[in-house]
MARGU-899926 format. One line per field, with one value per residue (C-alpha): residue number from 1; chain; z, x, y. Coordinates in nm, 4 decimals. Layout:
BEGIN
k = NUM | ...
c = A | ...
zz = Z | ...
xx = X | ...
yy = Y | ...
This chain:
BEGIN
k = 1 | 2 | 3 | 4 | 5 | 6 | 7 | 8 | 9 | 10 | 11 | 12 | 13 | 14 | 15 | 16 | 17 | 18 | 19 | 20 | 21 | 22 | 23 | 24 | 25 | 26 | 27 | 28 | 29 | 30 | 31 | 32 | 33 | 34 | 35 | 36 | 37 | 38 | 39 | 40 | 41 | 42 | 43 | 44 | 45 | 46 | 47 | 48 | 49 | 50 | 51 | 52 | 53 | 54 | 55 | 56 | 57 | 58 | 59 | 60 | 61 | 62 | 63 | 64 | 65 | 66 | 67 | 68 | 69 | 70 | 71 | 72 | 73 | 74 | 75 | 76 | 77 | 78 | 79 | 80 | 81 | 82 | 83 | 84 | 85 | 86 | 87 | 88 | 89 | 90 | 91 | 92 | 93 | 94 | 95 | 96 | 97 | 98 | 99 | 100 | 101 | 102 | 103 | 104 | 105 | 106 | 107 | 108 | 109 | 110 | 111 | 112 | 113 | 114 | 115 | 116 | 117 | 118 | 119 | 120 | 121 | 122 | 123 | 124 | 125 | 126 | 127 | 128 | 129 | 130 | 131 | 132 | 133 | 134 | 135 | 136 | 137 | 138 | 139 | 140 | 141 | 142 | 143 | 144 | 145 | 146 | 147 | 148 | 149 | 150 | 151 | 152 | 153 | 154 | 155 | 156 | 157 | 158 | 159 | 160 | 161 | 162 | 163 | 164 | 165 | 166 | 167 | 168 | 169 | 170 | 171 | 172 | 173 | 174 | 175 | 176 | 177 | 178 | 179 | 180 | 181 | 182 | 183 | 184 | 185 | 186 | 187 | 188 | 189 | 190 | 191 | 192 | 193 | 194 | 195 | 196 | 197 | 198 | 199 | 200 | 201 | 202 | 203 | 204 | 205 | 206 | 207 | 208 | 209 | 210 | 211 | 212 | 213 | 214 | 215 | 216 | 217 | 218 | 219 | 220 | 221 | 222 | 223 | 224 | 225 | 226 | 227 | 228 | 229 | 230 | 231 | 232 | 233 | 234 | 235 | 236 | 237 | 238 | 239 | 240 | 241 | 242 | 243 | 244 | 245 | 246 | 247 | 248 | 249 | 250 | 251 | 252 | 253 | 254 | 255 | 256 | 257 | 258 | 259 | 260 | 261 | 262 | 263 | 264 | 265 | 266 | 267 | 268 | 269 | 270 | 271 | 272 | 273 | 274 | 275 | 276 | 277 | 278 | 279 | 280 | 281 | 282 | 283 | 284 | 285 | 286 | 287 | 288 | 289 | 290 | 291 | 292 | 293 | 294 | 295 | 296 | 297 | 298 | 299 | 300 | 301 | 302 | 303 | 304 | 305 | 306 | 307 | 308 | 309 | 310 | 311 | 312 | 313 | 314 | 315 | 316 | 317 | 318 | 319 | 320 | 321 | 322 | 323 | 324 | 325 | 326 | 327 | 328 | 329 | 330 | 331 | 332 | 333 | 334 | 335 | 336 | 337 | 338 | 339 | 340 | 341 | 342 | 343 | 344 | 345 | 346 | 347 | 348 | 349 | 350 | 351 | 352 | 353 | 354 | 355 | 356 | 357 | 358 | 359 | 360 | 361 | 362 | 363 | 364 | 365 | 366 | 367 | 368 | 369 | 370 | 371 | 372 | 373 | 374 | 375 | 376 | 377 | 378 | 379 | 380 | 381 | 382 | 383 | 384 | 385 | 386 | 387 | 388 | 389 | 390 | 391 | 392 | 393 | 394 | 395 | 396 | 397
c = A | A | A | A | A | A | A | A | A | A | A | A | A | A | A | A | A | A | A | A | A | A | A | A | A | A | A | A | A | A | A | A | A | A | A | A | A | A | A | A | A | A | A | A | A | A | A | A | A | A | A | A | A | A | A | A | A | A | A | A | A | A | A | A | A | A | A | A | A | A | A | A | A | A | A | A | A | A | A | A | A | A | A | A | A | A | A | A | A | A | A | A | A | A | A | A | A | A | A | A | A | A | A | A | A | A | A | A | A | A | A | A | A | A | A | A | A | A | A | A | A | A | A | A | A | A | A | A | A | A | A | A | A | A | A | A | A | A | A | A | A | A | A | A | A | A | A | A | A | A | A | A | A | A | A | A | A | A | A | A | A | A | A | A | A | A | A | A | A | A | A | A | A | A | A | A | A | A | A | A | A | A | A | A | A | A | A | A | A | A | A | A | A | A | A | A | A | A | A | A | A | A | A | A | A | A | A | A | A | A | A | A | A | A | A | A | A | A | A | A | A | A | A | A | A | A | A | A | A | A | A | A | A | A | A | A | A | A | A | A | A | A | A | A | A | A | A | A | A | A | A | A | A | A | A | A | A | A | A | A | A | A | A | A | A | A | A | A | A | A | A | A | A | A | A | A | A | A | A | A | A | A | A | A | A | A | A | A | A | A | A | A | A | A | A | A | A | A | A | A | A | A | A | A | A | A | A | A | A | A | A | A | A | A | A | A | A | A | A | A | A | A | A | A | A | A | A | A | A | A | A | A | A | A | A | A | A | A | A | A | A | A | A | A | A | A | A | A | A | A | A | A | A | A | A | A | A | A | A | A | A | A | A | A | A | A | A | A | A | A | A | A | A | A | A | A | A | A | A | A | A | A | A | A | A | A | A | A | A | A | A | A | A | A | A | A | A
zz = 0.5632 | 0.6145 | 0.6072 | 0.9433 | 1.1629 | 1.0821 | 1.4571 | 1.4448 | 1.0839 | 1.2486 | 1.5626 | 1.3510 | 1.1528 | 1.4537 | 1.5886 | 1.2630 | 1.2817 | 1.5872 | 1.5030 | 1.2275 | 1.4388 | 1.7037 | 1.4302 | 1.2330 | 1.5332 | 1.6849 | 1.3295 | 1.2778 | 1.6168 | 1.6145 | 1.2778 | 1.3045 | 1.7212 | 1.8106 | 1.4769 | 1.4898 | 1.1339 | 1.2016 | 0.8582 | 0.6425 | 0.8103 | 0.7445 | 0.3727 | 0.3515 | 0.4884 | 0.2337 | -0.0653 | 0.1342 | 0.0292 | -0.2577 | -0.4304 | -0.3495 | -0.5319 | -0.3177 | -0.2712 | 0.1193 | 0.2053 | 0.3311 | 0.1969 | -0.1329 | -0.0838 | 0.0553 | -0.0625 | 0.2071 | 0.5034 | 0.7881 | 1.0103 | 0.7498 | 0.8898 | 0.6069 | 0.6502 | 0.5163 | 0.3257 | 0.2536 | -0.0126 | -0.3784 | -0.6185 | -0.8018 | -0.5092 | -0.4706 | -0.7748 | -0.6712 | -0.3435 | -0.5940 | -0.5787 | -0.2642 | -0.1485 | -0.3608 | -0.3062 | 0.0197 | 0.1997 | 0.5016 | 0.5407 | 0.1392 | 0.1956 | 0.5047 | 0.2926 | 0.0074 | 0.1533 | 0.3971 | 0.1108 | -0.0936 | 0.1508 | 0.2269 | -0.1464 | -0.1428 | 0.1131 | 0.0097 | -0.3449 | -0.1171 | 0.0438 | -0.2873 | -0.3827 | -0.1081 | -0.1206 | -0.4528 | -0.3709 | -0.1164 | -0.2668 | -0.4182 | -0.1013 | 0.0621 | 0.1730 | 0.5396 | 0.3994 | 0.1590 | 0.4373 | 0.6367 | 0.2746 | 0.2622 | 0.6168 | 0.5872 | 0.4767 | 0.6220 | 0.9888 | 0.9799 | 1.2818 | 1.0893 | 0.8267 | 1.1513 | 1.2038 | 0.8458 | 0.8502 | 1.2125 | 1.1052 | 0.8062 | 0.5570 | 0.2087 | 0.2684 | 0.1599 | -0.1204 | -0.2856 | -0.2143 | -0.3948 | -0.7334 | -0.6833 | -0.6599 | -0.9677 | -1.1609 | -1.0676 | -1.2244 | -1.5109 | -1.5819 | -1.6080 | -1.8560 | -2.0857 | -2.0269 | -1.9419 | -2.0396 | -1.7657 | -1.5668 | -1.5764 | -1.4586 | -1.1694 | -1.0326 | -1.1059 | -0.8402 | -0.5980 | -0.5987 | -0.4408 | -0.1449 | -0.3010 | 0.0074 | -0.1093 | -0.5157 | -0.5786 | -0.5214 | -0.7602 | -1.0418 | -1.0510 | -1.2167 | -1.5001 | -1.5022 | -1.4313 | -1.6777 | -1.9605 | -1.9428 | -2.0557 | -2.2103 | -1.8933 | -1.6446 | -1.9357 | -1.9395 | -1.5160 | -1.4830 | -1.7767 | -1.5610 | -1.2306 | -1.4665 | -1.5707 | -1.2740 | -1.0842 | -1.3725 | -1.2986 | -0.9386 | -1.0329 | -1.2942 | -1.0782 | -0.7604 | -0.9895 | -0.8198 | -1.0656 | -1.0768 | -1.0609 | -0.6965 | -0.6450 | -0.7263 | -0.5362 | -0.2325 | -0.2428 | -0.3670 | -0.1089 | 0.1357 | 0.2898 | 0.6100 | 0.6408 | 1.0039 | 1.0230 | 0.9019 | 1.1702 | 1.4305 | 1.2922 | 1.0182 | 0.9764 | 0.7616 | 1.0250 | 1.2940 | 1.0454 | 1.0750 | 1.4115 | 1.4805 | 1.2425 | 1.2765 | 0.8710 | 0.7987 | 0.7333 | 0.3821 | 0.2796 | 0.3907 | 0.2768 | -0.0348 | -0.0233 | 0.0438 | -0.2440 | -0.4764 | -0.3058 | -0.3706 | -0.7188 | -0.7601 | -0.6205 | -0.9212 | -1.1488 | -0.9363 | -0.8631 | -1.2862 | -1.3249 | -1.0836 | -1.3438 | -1.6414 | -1.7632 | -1.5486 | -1.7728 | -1.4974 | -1.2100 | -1.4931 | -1.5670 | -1.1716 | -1.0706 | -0.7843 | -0.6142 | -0.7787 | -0.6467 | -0.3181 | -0.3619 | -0.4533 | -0.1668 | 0.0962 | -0.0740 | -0.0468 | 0.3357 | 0.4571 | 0.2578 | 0.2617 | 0.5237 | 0.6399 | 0.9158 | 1.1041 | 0.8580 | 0.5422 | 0.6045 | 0.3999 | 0.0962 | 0.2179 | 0.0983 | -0.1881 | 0.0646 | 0.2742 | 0.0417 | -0.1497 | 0.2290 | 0.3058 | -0.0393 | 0.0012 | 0.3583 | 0.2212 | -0.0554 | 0.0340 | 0.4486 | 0.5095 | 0.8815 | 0.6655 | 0.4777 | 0.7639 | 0.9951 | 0.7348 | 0.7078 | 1.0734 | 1.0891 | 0.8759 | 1.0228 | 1.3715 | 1.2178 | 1.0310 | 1.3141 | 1.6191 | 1.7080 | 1.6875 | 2.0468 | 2.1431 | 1.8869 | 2.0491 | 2.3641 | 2.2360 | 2.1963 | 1.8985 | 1.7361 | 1.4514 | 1.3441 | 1.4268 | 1.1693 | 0.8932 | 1.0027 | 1.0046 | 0.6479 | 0.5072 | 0.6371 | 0.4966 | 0.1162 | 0.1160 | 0.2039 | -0.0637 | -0.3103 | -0.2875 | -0.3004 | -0.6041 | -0.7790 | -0.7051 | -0.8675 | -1.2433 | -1.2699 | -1.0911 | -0.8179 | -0.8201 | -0.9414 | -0.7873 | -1.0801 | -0.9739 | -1.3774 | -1.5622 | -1.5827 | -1.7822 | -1.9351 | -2.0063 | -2.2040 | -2.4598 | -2.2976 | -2.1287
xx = -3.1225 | -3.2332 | -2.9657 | -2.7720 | -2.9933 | -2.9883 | -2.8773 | -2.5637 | -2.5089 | -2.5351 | -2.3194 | -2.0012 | -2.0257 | -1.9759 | -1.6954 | -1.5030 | -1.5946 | -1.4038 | -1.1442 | -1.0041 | -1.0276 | -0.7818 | -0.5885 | -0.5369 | -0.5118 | -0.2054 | -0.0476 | -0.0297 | 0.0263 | 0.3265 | 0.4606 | 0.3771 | 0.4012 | 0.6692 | 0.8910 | 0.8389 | 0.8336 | 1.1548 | 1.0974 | 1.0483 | 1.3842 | 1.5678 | 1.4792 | 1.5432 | 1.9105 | 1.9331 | 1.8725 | 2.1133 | 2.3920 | 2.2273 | 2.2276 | 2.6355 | 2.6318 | 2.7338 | 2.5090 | 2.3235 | 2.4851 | 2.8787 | 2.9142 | 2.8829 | 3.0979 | 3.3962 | 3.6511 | 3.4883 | 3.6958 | 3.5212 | 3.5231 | 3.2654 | 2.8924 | 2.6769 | 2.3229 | 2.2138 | 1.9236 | 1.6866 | 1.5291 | 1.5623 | 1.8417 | 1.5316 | 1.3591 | 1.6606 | 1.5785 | 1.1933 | 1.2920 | 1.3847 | 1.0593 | 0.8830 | 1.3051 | 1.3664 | 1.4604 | 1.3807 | 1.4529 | 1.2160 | 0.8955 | 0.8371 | 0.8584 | 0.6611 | 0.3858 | 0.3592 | 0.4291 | 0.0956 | -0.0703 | -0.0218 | -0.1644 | -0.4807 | -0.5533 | -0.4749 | -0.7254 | -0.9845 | -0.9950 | -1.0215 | -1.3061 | -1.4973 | -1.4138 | -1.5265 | -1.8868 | -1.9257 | -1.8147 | -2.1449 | -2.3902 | -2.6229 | -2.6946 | -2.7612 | -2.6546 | -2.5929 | -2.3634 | -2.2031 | -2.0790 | -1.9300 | -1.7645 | -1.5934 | -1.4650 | -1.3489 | -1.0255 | -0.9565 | -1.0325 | -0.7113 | -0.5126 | -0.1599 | -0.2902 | -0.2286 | 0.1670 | 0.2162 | 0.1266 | 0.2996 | 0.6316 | 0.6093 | 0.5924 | 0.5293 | 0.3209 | -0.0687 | 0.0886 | 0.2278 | -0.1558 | -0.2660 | -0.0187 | -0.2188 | -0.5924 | -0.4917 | -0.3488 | -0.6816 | -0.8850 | -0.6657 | -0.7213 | -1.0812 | -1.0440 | -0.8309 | -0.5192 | -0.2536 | 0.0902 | -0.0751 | -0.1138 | 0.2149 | 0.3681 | 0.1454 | 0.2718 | 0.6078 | 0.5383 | 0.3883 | 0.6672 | 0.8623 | 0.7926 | 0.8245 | 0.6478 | 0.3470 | 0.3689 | 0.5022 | 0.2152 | -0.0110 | 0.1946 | -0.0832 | -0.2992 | -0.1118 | -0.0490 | -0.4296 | -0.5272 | -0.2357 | -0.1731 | 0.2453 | 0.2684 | 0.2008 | 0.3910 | 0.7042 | 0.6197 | 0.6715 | 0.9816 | 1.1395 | 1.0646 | 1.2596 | 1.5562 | 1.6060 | 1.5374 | 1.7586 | 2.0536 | 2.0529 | 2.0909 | 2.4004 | 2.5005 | 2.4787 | 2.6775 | 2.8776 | 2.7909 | 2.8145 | 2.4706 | 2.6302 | 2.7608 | 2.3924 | 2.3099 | 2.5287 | 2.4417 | 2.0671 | 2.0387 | 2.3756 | 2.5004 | 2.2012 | 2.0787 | 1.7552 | 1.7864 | 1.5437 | 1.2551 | 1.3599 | 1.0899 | 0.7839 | 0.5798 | 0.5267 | 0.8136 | 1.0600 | 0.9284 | 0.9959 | 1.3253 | 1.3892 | 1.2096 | 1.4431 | 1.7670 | 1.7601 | 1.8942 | 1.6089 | 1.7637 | 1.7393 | 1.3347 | 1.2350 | 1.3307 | 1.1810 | 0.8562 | 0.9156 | 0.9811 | 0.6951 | 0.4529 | 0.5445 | 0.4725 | 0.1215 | 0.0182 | 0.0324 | -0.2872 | -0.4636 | -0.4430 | -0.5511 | -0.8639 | -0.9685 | -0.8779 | -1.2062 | -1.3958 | -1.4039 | -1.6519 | -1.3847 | -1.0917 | -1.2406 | -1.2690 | -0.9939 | -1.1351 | -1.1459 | -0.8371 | -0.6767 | -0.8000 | -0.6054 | -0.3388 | -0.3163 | -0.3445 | -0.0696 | 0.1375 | 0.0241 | 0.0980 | 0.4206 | 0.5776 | 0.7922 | 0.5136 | 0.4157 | 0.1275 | 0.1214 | 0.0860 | -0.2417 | -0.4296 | -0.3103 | -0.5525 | -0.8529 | -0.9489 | -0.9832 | -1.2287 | -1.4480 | -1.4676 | -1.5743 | -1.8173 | -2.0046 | -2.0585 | -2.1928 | -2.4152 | -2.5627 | -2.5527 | -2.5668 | -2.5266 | -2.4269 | -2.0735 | -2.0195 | -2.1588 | -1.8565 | -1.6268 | -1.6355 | -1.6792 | -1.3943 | -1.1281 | -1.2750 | -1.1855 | -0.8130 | -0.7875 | -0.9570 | -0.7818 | -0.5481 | -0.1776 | -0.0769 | -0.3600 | -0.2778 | 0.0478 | -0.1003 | -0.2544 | -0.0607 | 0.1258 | -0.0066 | 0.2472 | 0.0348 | -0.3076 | -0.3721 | -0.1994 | -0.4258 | -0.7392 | -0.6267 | -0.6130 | -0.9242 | -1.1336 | -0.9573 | -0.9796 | -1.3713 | -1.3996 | -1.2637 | -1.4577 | -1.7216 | -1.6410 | -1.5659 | -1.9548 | -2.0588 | -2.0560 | -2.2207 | -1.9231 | -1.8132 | -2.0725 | -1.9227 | -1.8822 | -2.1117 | -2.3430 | -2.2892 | -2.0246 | -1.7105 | -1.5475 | -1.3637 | -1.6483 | -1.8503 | -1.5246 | -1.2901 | -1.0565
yy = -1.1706 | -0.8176 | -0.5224 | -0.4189 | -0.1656 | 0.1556 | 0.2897 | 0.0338 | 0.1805 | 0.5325 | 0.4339 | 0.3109 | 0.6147 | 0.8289 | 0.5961 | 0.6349 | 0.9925 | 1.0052 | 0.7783 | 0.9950 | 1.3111 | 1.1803 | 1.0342 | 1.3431 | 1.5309 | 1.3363 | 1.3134 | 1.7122 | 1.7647 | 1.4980 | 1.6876 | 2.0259 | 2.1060 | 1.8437 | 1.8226 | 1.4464 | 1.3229 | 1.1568 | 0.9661 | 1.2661 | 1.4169 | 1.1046 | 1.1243 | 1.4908 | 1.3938 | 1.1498 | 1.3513 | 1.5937 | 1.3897 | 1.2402 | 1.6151 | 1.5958 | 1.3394 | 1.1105 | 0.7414 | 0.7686 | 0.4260 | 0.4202 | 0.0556 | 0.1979 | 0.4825 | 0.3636 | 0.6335 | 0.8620 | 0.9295 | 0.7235 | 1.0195 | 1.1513 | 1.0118 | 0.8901 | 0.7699 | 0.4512 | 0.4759 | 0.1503 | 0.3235 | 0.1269 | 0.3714 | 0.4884 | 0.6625 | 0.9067 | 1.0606 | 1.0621 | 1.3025 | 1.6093 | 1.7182 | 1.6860 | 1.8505 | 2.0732 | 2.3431 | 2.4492 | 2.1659 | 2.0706 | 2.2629 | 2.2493 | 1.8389 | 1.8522 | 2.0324 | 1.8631 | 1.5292 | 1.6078 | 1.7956 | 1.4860 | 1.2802 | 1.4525 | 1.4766 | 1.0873 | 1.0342 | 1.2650 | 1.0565 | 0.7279 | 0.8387 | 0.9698 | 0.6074 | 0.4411 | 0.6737 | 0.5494 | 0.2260 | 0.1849 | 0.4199 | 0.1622 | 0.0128 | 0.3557 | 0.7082 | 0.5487 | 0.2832 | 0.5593 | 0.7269 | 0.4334 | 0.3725 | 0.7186 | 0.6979 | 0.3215 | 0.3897 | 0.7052 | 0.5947 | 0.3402 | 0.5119 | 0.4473 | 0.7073 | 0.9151 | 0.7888 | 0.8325 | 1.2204 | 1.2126 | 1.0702 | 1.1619 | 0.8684 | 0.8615 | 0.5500 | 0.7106 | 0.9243 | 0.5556 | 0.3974 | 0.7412 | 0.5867 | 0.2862 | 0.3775 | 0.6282 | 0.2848 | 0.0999 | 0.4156 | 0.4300 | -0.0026 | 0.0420 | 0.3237 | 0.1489 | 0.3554 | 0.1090 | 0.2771 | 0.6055 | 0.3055 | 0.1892 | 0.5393 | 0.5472 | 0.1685 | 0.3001 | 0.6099 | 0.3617 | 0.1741 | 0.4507 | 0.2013 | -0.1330 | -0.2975 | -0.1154 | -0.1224 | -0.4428 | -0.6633 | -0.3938 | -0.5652 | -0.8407 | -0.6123 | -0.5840 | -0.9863 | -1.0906 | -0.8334 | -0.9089 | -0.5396 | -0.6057 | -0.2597 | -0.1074 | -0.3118 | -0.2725 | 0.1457 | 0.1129 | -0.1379 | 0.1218 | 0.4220 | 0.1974 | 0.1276 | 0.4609 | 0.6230 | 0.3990 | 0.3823 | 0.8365 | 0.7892 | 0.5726 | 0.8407 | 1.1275 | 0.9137 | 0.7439 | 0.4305 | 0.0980 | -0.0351 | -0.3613 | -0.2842 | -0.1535 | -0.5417 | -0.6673 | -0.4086 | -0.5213 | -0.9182 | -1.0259 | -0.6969 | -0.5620 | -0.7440 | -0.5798 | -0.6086 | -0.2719 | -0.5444 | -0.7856 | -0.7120 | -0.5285 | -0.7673 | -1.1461 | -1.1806 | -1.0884 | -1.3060 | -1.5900 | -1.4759 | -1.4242 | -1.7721 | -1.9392 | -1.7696 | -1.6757 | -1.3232 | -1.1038 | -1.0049 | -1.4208 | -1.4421 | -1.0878 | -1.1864 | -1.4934 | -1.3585 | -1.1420 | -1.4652 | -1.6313 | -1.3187 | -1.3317 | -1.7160 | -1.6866 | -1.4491 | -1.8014 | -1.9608 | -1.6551 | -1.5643 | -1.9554 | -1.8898 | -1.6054 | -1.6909 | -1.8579 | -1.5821 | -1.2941 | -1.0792 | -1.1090 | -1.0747 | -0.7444 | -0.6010 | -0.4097 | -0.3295 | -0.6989 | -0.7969 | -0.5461 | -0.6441 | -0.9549 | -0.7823 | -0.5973 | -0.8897 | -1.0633 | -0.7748 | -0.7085 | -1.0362 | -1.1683 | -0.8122 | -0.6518 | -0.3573 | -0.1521 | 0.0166 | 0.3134 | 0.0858 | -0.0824 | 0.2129 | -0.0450 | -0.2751 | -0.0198 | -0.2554 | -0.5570 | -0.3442 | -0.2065 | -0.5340 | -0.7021 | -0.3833 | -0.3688 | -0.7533 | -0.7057 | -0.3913 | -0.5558 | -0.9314 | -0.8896 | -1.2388 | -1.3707 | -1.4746 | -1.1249 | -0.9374 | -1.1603 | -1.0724 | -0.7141 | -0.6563 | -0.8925 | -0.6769 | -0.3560 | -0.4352 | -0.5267 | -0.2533 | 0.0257 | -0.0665 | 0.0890 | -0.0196 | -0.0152 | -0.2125 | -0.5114 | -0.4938 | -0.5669 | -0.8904 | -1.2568 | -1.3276 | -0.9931 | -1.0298 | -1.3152 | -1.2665 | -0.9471 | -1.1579 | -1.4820 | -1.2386 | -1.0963 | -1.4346 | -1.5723 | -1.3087 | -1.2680 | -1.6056 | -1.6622 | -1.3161 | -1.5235 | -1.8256 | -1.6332 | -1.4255 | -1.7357 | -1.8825 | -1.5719 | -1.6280 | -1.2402 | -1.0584 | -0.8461 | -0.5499 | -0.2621 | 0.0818 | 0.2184 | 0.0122 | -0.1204 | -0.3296 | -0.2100 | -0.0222 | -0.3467 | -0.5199 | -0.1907 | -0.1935 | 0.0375 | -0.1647
C-alpha cells in the first residue's frame, strides 16, 4: 500500500500547528493573565506548612487546634520533599517559572524525539512526529493549572534514553522523579522488569524510601501512621469521577481508595504476561521505545488520570505513527489515525460524547493491543528511531 498523500500529510501538520497554538495560548494566558494554576498554588500551600514542619493532611496531625485549617494533600510523603526546589525560596512566581520552564524543555525533547522517531520515512512525517505529542490540548491545562504532569513524562522519556545507553542506576533516579505523580511513573516500572534492570528499579524505590522516611523526620509523622493513612484512611474520593477507575466505583458502590488500589495490584500483575510475551523475543526485549508504549497504556487505563496526563501516552503514538509511516497499511494507517483523534480532541468535546469515561480507554486498548500482535509477528523488531538496532542489541545495554 502506497504512503498517505502528501497534501493530507501537509493538512494535519497545519491542524496540529494550530492545535498547540491555542493550547499554549490558553495555558499561559490561564497562568500568567488570570492566576489560574490552582494546582501549582495548592502545592505551594502545601509545602507552606510542610516547611513548618507540620504533615499537609489534618488526619495526621491531630494535636493541631481544629480552628487551625490544614490542607490535605494527596501527594505520596516523598513528593513533599520534591517541592523544595521548584518553592524555594521565593515562593510562587519562582514555582510558576520553573514548573513552566520545566515543561517546555520537557516538550521540546519530545518533539526532537518524535522528529527522529519519523525521519526515515520522511521530512513530512518528521514533522507530524515532533508535533504529535505536543499538540495533546491537556499539555495546555497542565501549563494552565499548573501541574507537574509533563515535567514527570520528561523523568520518563530521560529513563527510556538512559535504558538504551546502558545506564540503569541514572535510570532508576529518573523513574524515581517521575513518580512524583505515581499515576504517571508507576507503570514505567515495567521497563526495569521486562528488561531485568533490578539495580535500577532498587536505586529508584531507595530514593522513595528515603525521601519519604525525611518528610516523616522533618513532620515527625510515624511512617507507620503514613501506612496506615494511605493503604486503609484515605478515600480517594477526589478520583471518584474523572478516569475509568472511578466509574468502576461509582457503578459498584466500592470506595474509590479499595478499586484504585486494585487497579494498582492489577497493573502490577499484568507485567508477568507481557514479560512472558518477550521473553524469547530478544528484538522487542531490547525496544524501550514500544515497551514503553505498553507501559504507558497500562498505566492510562488502570490508573486514576486526567486530561493533562495523556502526554504519557507519547510512546503509544509514535510506536502507532512510525508503523503507519513505514508500513501504511489500511490497519496501521486505522490505528494511528485512531489514537490521534483520542489523543487531539479536545477534552470538552469527549465530554460531550456517551460514556466518554470509557470510550478513550476502549480506543487505547484496541490499538496497544493490535501494536502488539503485530510486534510479536515481527521476529526483526520494532524499527528503531536510529533507523538501526538499538543500543541493547550493539552491546551497550
Amino acid at each position: 500500500m502506497s504512503p498517505p498523500p502528501a497534501a493530507a500529510t501537509r493538512w494535519l501538520i497545519a491542524l496540529l500547528i494550530a492545535l498547540s497554538a491555542v493550547v499554549y495560548g490558553h495555558g499561559f494566558r490561564q497562568s500568567w493573565l488570570l492566576d489560574a494554576d490552582c494546582d501549582m498554588q495548592e502545592r505551594l500551600a502545601e509545602y507552606g506548612w510542610f516547611r513548618q514542619g507540620v504533615y499537609p493532611t489534618r488526619k495526621l496531625e491531630p494535636e493541631l487546634p481544629k480552628s487551625v485549617r490544614v490542607p490535605h494533600t494527596v501527594y505520596p510523603p516523598y513528593a513533599l520533599t520534591m517541592y523544595v526546589p521548584y518553592f524555594e525560596p521565593f515562593g510562587k512566581i519562582q514555582g510558576r517559572i520553573l514548573i513552566q520552564a520545566a515543561s517546555l524543555a520537557t516538550l521540546a525533547a519530545i518533539a526532537a524525539y518524535g522528529f527522529r522517531c519519523l525521519r526515515p520515512a520522511g521530512i513530512e512525517a518528521a514533522i507530524v512526529g515532533a508535533l504529535a505529542a505536543v499538540a495533546i490540548p491537556g499539555n495546555g491545562t497542565a501549563l494552565a493549572v499548573g501541574q507537574f504532569s509533563i515535567i514527570c513524562v520528561g523523568f520518563v522519556l530521560l529513563q527510556m534514553v538512559l535504558l538504551d545507553r546502558g545506564r540503569p542506576l541514572a535510570a532508576g533516579a529518573c523513574w524515581a522523579l517521575a513518580m512524583l505523580k505515581p499515576q504517571i511513573g508507576l507503570a514505567f516500572a515495567v521497563l526495569f522488569f521486562v528488561r531485568r534492570e533490578w539495580r535500577g528499579l532498587a536505586v529508584g524505590l531507595a530514593m522513595l524510601t528515603g525521601l519519604s522516611l525525611a518528610a516523616c523526620w522533618w513532620t515527625e509523622v510515624s511512617p507507620w501512621a503514613l501506612v496506615d493513612y494511605w493503604m486503609f484512611r484515605m478515600n480517594m474520593q477526589f478520583a471518584a469521577t474523572t478516569s475509568l477507575s472511578g466509574s468502576i466505583a461509582l457503578m459498584t458502590g466500592l470506595s474509590p481508595r479499595i478499586v484504585h488500589l486494585g487497579a494498582a495490584v492489577l497493573l502490577l500483575l499484568l507485567v508477568v504476561p507481557l514479560a512472558a510475551v518477550v521473553r524469547n523475543r530478544p528484538a522487542m526485549q531490547a525496544d524501550t521505545l514500544f515497551m514503553a508504549a505498553m507501559a504507558g497504556w497500562l498505566g492510562s487505563v488502570f490508573l486514576y488520570h486526567r486530561a493533562y496526563d495523556h502526554l504519557m501516552m507519547f510512546p503509544l503514538l509514535f510506536v502507532a505513527l512510525v508503523a503507519a509511516a513505514t508500513r501504511p497499511t489500511a490497519s496501521n494507517l486505522g490505528i494511528a489515525a485512531a489514537l490521534g483523534l483520542s489523543l487531539w480532541t479536545p477534552q470538552k468535546l469527549i465530554e460531550l460524547l456517551p460514556y466518554e469515561l470509557l470510550l478513550r480507554p476502549a480506543i487505547w486498548t484496541a490499538c496497544a493491543a493490535a501494536l502488539l500482535v503485530n510486534q510479536a509477528r515481527r521476529p526483526e523488531g520494532f524499527q528503531r528511531p536510529e533507523g538501526r538496532e538499538s543500543a541493547a542489541d550493539s552491546g551497550h545495554g
